[in-house]
Every structure is written in C-alpha cells, then in structure tokens.
DOVO-384671 format. One record per residue (C-alpha): residue in three letters; x, z, y. Coordinates in steps of 0.25 Angstrom, whole numbers, plus 5000, padded with zeros to 4 digits. Each point is the difference from the previous one (the first is absolute). Example, Ala and Ser with C-alpha at 12.3 -4.5 7.8 and 13.67 -1.06 7.14 Angstrom:
2
ALA504950314982
SER500649985014
//
This chain:
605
UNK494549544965
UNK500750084990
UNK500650145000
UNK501550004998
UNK500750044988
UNK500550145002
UNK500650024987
UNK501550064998
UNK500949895004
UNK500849914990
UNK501249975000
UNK500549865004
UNK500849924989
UNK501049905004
UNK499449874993
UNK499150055015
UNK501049985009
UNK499449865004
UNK498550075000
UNK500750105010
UNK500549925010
UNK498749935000
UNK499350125003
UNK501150035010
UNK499949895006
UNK498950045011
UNK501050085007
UNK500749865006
UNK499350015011
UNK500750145003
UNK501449934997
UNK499649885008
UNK499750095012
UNK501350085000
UNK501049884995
UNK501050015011
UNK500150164998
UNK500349974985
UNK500949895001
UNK501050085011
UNK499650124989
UNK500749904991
UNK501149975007
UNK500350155002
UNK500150014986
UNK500949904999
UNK501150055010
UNK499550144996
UNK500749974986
UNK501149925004
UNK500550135006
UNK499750094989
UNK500849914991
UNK501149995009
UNK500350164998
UNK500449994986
UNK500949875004
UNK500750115010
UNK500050114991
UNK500849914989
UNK501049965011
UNK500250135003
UNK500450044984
UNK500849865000
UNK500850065013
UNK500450124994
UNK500349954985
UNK500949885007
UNK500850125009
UNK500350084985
UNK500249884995
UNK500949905009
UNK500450135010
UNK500049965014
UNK499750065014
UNK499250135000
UNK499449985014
UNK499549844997
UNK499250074988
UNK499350115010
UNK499949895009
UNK499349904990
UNK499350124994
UNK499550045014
UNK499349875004
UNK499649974986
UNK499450145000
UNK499449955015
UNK499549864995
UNK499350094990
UNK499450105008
UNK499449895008
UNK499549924989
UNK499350124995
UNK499450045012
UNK499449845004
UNK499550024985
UNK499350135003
UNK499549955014
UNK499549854994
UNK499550064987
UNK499150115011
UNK499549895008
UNK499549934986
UNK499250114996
UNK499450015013
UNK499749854999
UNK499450014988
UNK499450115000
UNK499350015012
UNK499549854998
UNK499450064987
UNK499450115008
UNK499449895010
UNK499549914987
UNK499450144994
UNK499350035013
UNK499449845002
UNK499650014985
UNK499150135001
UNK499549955013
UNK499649894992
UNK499350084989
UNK499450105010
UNK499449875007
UNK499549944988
UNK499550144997
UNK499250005012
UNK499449854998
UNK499350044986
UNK498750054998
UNK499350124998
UNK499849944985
UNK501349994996
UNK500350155004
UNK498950034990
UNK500849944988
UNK501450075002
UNK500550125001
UNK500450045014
UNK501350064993
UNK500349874995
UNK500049935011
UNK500850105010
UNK501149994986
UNK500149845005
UNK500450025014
UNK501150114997
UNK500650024986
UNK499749844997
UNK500649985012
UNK501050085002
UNK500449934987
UNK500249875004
UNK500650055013
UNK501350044990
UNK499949854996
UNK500049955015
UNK501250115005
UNK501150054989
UNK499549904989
UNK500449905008
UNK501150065007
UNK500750024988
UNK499849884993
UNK500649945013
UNK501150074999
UNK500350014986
UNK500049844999
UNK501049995012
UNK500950134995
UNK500049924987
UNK500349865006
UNK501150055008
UNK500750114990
UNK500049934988
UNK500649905003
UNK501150065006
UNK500250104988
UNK500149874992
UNK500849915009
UNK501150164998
UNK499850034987
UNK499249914991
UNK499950064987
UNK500050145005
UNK498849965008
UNK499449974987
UNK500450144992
UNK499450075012
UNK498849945003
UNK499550004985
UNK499150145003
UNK499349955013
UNK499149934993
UNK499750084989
UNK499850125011
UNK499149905007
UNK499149974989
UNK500050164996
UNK499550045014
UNK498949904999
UNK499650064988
UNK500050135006
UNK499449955011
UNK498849954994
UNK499850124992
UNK500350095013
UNK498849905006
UNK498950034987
UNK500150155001
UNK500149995014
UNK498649945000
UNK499550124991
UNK500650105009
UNK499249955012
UNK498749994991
UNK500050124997
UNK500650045015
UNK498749945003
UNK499050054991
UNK500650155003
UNK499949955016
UNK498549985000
UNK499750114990
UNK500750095011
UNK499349925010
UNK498750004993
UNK500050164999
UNK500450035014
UNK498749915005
UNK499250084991
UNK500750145001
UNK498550065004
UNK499349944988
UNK501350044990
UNK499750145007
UNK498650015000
UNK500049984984
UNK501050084997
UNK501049924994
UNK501250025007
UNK500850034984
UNK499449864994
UNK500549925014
UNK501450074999
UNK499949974985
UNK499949875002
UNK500949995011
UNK501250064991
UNK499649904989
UNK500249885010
UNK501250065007
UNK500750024986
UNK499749864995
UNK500749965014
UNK501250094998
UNK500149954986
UNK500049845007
UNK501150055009
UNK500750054989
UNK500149874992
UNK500249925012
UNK501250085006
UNK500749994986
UNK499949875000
UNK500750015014
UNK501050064997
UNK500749904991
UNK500149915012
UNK501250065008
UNK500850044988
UNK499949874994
UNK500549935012
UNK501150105001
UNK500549974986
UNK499949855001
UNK500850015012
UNK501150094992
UNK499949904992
UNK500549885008
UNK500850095007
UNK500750034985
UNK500349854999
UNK500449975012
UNK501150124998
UNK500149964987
UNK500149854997
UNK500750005017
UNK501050094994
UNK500449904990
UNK499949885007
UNK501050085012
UNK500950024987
UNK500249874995
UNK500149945013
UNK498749935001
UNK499550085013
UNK501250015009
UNK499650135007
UNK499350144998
UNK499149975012
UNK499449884995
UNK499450124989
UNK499750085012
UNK499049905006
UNK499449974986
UNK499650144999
UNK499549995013
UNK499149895000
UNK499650044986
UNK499250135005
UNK499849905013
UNK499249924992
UNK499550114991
UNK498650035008
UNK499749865003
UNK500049964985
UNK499150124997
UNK499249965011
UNK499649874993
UNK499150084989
UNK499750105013
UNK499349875009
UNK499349934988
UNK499250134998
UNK499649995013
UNK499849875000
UNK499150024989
UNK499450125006
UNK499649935013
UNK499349884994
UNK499250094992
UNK499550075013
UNK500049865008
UNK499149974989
UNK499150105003
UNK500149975014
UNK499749865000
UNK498850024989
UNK499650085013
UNK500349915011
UNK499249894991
UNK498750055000
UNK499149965012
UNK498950085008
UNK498849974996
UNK499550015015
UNK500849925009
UNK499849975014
UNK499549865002
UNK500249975015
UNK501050055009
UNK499249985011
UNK499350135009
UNK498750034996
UNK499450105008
UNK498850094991
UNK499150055009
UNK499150074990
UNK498749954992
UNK500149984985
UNK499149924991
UNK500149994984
UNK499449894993
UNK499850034986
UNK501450074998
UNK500250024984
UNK501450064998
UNK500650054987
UNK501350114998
UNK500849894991
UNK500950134995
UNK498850064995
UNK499149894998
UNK498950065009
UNK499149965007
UNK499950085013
UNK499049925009
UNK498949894995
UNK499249905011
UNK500150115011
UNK499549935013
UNK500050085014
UNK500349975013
UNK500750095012
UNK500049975015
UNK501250035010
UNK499450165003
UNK499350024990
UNK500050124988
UNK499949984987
UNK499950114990
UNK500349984983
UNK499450094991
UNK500150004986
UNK500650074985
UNK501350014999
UNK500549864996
UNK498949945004
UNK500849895008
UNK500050085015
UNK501750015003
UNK500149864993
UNK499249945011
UNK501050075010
UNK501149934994
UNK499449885000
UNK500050005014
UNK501350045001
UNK500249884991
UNK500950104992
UNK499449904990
UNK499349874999
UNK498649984996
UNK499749954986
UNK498849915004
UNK499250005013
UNK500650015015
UNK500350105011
UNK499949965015
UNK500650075010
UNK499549975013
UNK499449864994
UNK501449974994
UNK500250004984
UNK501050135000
UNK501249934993
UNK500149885012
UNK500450135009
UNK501250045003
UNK500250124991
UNK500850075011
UNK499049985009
UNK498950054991
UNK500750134995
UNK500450035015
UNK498649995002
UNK499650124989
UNK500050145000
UNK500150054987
UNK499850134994
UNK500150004986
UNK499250094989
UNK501450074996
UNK500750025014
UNK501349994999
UNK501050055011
UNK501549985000
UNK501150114998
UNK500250015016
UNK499350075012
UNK498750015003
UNK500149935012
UNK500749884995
UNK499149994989
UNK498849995011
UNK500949895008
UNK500149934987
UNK498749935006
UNK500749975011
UNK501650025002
UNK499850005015
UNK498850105003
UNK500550115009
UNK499950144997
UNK498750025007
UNK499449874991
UNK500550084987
UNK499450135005
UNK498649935005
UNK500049924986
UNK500050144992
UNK499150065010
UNK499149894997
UNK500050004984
UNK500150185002
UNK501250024995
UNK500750055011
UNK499650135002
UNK500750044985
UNK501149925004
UNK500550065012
UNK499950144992
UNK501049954990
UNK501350075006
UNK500649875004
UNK498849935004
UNK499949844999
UNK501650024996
UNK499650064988
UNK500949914988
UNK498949994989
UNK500649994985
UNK499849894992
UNK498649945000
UNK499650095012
UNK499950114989
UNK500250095011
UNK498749985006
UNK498450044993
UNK499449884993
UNK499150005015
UNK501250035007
UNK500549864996
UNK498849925000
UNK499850045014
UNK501549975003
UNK499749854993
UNK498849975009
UNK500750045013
UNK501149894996
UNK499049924999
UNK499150035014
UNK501649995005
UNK499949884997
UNK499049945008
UNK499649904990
UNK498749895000
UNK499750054987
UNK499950134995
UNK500050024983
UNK499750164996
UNK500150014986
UNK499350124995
UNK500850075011
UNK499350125003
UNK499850054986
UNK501050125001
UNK499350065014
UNK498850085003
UNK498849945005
UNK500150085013
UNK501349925002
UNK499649884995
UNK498849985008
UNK501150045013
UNK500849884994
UNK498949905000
UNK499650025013
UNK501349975005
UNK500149904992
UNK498749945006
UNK500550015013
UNK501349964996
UNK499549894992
UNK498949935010
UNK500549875001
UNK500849994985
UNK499449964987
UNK500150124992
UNK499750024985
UNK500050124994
UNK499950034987
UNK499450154993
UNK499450084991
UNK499250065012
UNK498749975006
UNK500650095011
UNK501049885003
UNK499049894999
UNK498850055007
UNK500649945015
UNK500449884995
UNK499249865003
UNK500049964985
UNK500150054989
UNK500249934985
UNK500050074987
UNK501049964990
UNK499850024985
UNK500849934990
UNK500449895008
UNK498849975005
UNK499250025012
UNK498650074997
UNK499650065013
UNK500249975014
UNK499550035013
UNK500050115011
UNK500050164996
UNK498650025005
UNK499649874993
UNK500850034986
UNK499450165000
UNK498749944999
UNK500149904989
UNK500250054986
UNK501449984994
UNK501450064999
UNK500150045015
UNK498750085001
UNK500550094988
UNK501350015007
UNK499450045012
UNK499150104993
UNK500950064991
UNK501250015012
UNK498850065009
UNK499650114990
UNK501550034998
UNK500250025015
UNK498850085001
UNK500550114989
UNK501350025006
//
C-alpha cells in the first residue's frame, strides 16, 4: 500500500484529453444508473433551445414589419395587429424557453447532486473497509480533501460541464445553420472572434485553475496552522508565546492575501474579455450587415437584428468551451486521486459471510507480527491461551508489544507469522462483524466524539435506555462528575471530549464499553489517568461485571493485575514471565521489582 501523492495539482494538457476520459470513465456506472433522467434532460435541451432561437426569428419579423409599413405604406391597424401577435408569439417562445431551460437545470443539476452524493457514499464506504494500516500512512487531511473538494470537482463535470456542453452542441447545430442557410457570408465575418474568444478563455481558464490550486494550499496550510493553535491554545499560553504564534500566523495569512491577490487579477480579465469579443461580433454584424442591407444582398434590417441576437446568444456557449475543458481537466485530476483510492484493498477482509458467534476464549500460537510502516517488530513467538471467563492481565515497558496484542485480537491487523484462535476457530475464518460486535474496546488514547455525553456512552449500544447509560457510568464511576456538570449527560463535549479530564474520558470510554455487553472485554491502559482509590472501585465492578467475559486488560500497575487469574509479562516482544500475582511476586524478575518499587511509592504518599 502506498501513500497518495498530495503534491499541488498539475495542470492537465490537452494531448491528455484521451488519458482523461479513461480516468472518467469509473463514473459510468452513475450515468448508467440515471440514463432516462439524462436522455429526457436531453431532450429538454432540445425543445429548450428551439424556443430560444425562435425569439430572435420573431424580433426580426417584428423590424421587417415595421420597415415594410415605411417602406410600401399600408394599414396602420394590420401592423399593430401583426406586431401584437408577433409580440405574443414572442412573449411565448421566451417564457417556454425560460420554463424548459429551469427544468434542464433542475435535470442536470440535481442528477449531478444524486451522482455527488452516490460517489462520496462510495468513498466513505471504501473508507470504512480499509485498515487501521493504511490510516497510519496518510494524512487524515488528505483523505477528508478527496471526499469533498476532489469530489466536489468532478461533480462540476457530472452537472454544468455536461449540461453545457449539451446544450452548446445543440444551440450550435440548430443556430448556425440557420444563420447560414439567412446570411452566409455574414455568418462567416461574425463568427470569426468566437473561436479565438474560446481558445482565450481556456487559456485563462487554465491559468485561473493553477493559481487556484495555490490559493487553496496555502488556504490549507493557514487552516491547520489556525486549526493546530486553537488545539494547543493552553501549551502556546503556558509558554508564553502568544507574539511568535501571531507572528507567524500574519506571515501565512499575508502569503494567503498575496495568493488571492494574483488569482483575482487574473480573474478579472475574464468578464471584460468576453465583453470585448462580443463588441466585437456585434461591430461586424453592424458593420459588414450594414453593407450587405446597402447593396442589397440582405433584403431587410431584421435579418441584422437576429444576427446580433444570436451573436451574444451564442456568445457564452462559445466561451464555455475553454470553461468545461478546464473542468474537465480539473475533475479527472481529482477522479484520479479518487480512483488511486478506491484501488487499494483492505489488508483485512472479511472471509465468510457466514454468523459466527464468539463466545470468548483466546489462544495465541507463536504470534510474531511486525509494524510494515515502521519495520518493527512489536510481538516475537508470544504463546498464551485465555478461557471464556477468564482475566488476563499484560504488563510490560512502553512498547513492549502489550496494545499490539489488543489489536490483534481485534484483527485490526493480521499476524505476521503464527495463529490466533478465537474460540478453537483461526480468527480470520470469523466473520469480522461477528468478532468486533463481540469486543469491547477501550483504547490507551480515548477518543470521544464532538456530541453529548450520553450519546457518546450509547455509542456502545444505540439502543440502551437512559437508565443503561446511567448504570454503565455508575459502573465505570463517572457518573457522579457527570451529573454535576450543568447539564448532566447533555453535556456537548468539544472536539476529541477535550471537555472532559483525561480520567473523565477514560472512564466515559469504559462505560461504552460495559454498555456494550460484549464477550470480550480489551482495557488498554485504561485506568492510567485515575487514582488508585477509583481504579480499585472500577475493578471491582468491573469483576462483577465481567464474571462470565474474557477480559484482558492491559497496565503499568500491579494494582490492576493483582485480581486477575493470569498474568504475562511482555518485554520486547517477548514473553519472560507468566503466572499468577502471588506466584510472579515470588519469583525474581521484572514484576517483583515493579511491585516493590509501586509498593514503596504507595507507602510514601
């Protein structure tokens, strides 16, 4: 598995165009699924610009009328007559225009809308199928950037890309024509600037798309620097360095304003160079149509009308062409990314689909596993068995190999060499959905989520009643500095439950997991951040609670092993003691110090 590139984006050149569609081309599936919406979308289109290019038909009618009546003479009231229905037909024409050209947009649109929403479902689910590994080797930023700006990106290429490429090509097929079928050579005179205004705005466009990409680099890297200081706020004010972090901060935002600056003037050649090549064709349509009306060769002043008309009706579309290819391009460099996402496979999958029911004992059979990120080795030959009911307790150095083991029995990763059994079965013939409902983890860093403390307790168990949630916290002693908070288990926590103590949240973490009322119960580390008068209140509810569960718990304590029917002493990777406290106190070793030194520590306080 490889990180992805996170570089600035480059931008696509048009020998690419073939390369594009093949990276567009996983987005078929979406098209398939909404075919009939987009073929009546093209149809509306169609009759959408039959009536728009029926209106310039009817205001050149309306000038012929009226230069005929200077001309020949005739009766007033038959020209306010054929004024009035002209000026009716065109009325009407405009409004079916308007009405067809709304429900295009909402055709298009809001399929795009649907294809946007089935396309981050996808990335969000292929989110959720990769494994713990992978999020090790990117950048979490990174990978919220694919499933909304990258997305958002192509969902320009699924709604107005399309949209207006369908409609320039149909306003083209239909106009042009009949501008040439009236007026052939002044057809030609006139349209001589739409192409070089097309091939102007894709310049622009491209250049608009580079320094686009800067600005939201440096949008980001000011983002996560802001981000970064308000996480940190009590460490910035600790130290004192509130004029460096501001310092800083003025340097990124500068450097940002700066980004803006050059992006905006490039921006704002776009509208006044439109403008000027339509006064352009609208000079020549006067111009060169004048003359032809002169010698003859155009037989009345409203065929000049309806060239000006559908010159700046045909004005936007044109421009447009440069518009879509940069999104185009812009989309298949974020389909790119997507798909180089979408490619890479969990490296733990879920081998049957069949119900497995876990009912608890765990045995490892020589487990070796190595971090292939880091290239360590976390656990060599560790061998231990657990039976349904059973406690286990892991004690160890930091990075001795004690949370790996947790993992492993999450089957957050696969084992390098050896075999795990749960309940006689090698652990990757479960099914995995079976296995994790079937665990109760509490990890060494508790996380809890930016919502209530009560939902993040039922995040255990989305159905437990108030009175579960309040039993669970009493259990894991918590609820007692929960219910003085001014809004007791309402309380919103901010982000990362940095509302809370650091034992406020371990506590919170273990009553999600006793809410749970899992077969197996995973406490990594978890009672570091409490007291040892509350942690022995914990594990005596945890005892009780845990009387027919397997439980391991992991700890730096004697304290928390002590009760627990075996105990293994991790060092390395290695197992170098095992046994039961009253037998490991009386051996020499690593858990007889630990106990010593822990026991004259208690004893000075």
């Amino acid at each position: 598995m490889r990180g992805f590139d996170t570089k600035a984006k480059k931008d696509a050149r048009p020998d690419l165009v073939e390369h594009s569609m093949k990276e567009l081309q996983h987005l078929n599936k979406y098209f398939k699924k909404y075919k009939w919406k987009l073929i009546l979308g093209f149809f509306i289109v169609l009759v959408a610009r039959i009536f728009a290019i029926l209106t310039p038909k009817f205001s050149g009618d309306m000038i012929k009328y009226v230069e005929n009546y200077i001309k020949e003479g005739g009766d007033l009231s038959q020209l306010k007559q054929q004024l009035l229905m002209t000026l009716f037909l065109l009325l009407g024409a405009a409004l079916l225009s308007a009405f067809f050209t709304f429900l295009m947009r909402q055709m298009f649109i809001v399929v795009s809308r649907y294809m946007e929403a089935d396309l981050k479902n996808e990335v969000y689910d292929q989110y959720q199928n990769l494994s713990l590994n992978f999020y090790k080797k990117n950048r979490t930023g990174d990978l919220m950037n694919r499933i909304s700006e990258d997305v958002s990106k192509v969902r320009m290429y699924l709604g107005p890309a399309i949209m207006y490429g369908v409609t320039t090509v149909i306003l083209f097929a239909t106009v042009i024509p009949y501008m040439l079928y009236t007026a052939p050579e002044l057809t030609l005179y006139v349209l001589i600037p739409l192409p070089i205004l097309s091939v102007a705005i894709y310049q622009l466009s491209r250049l608009i798309h580079k320094r686009s990409t800067i600005v939201q680099q440096y949008l980001s890297h000011l983002s996560t620097y802001t981000q970064e200081s308000f996480s940190g706020i009590g460490v910035i004010k600790a130290y004192g360095i509130e004029p460096q972090t501001y310092e800083n901060f003025e340097k990124l935002s500068e450097t940002n304003k700066e980004k803006n600056l050059d992006l905006v003037k490039v921006q704002a050649f776009f509208f006044p160079l439109m403008i000027a090549l339509i006064g352009v064709s609208n000079l020549l349509v006067i111009y060169i149509g004048g003359k032809k009306y002169i010698d003859g060769s155009i037989p009345d002043l409203g065929v000049i009308v309806e060239f000006l008309i559908y010159v700046n009706m045909l004005t936007w579309p044109v421009a447009s062409v440069g518009w879509i290819t940069s999104l185009v391009q812009q989309a298949e460099a974020s389909q790119k990314r997507i798909n180089e996402f979408l490619k890479e496979k969990p490296e733990v999958v879920n081998k049957t689909e069949a119900n497995t029911p876990v009912t608890g004992s765990i045995k490892f059979d020589n487990v070796s596993f190595t971090y292939d990120d880091t290239n360590i080795t976390a656990l060599k030959d560790v061998s231990f068995e657990v039976k349904n009911g059973e406690t286990l307790a892991i004690i160890g150095k930091t990075g001795s190999g004690k949370s790996t083991i947790l993992e492993l029995i999450g089957r957050l990763y696969d084992t390098t060499t050896g075999a795990i059994q749960i309940d006689q079965t090698p652990i990757d013939q479960l099914n995995l959905k079976d296995l994790r409902t079937a665990i109760g983890y509490v990890p060494q860093e508790a996380f809890l989520f930016s919502d209530s403390i009560k939902e993040n307790i039922k995040f255990g168990n989305n159905q437990a009643s108030d009175e579960e949630v309040i039993q669970a916290a009493k259990n894991a002693v918590v609820h007692k500095n929960i219910v003085d908070f001014s809004k007791g288990y309402d309380t919103i926590l901010g982000e990362r439950g940095i509302t809370l103590s650091g034992g406020q949240k371990q506590r919170v973490s273990i009553a999600r997991a006793i809410i749970k009322d899992p077969q197996i119960l995973l406490f990594d580390d978890s009672l570091s951040a409490v007291d040892t008068e509350t942690e022995e209140e914990i594990l005596a509810n945890l005892k009780r609670i845990a009387a027919n569960k397997t439980t391991i718990l992991v700890s730096h304590r004697i304290s928390s092993a002590k009760n627990a029917d075996k105990i293994i002493i991790l060092e390395e990777g290695q197992i170098i003691q095992r046994g039961t406290h009253n037998e490991l106190i009386a051996q020499p070793g690593y858990y007889q110090e630990l106990y010593r030194k822990q026991l004259d520590e208690k004893e000075m306080e």
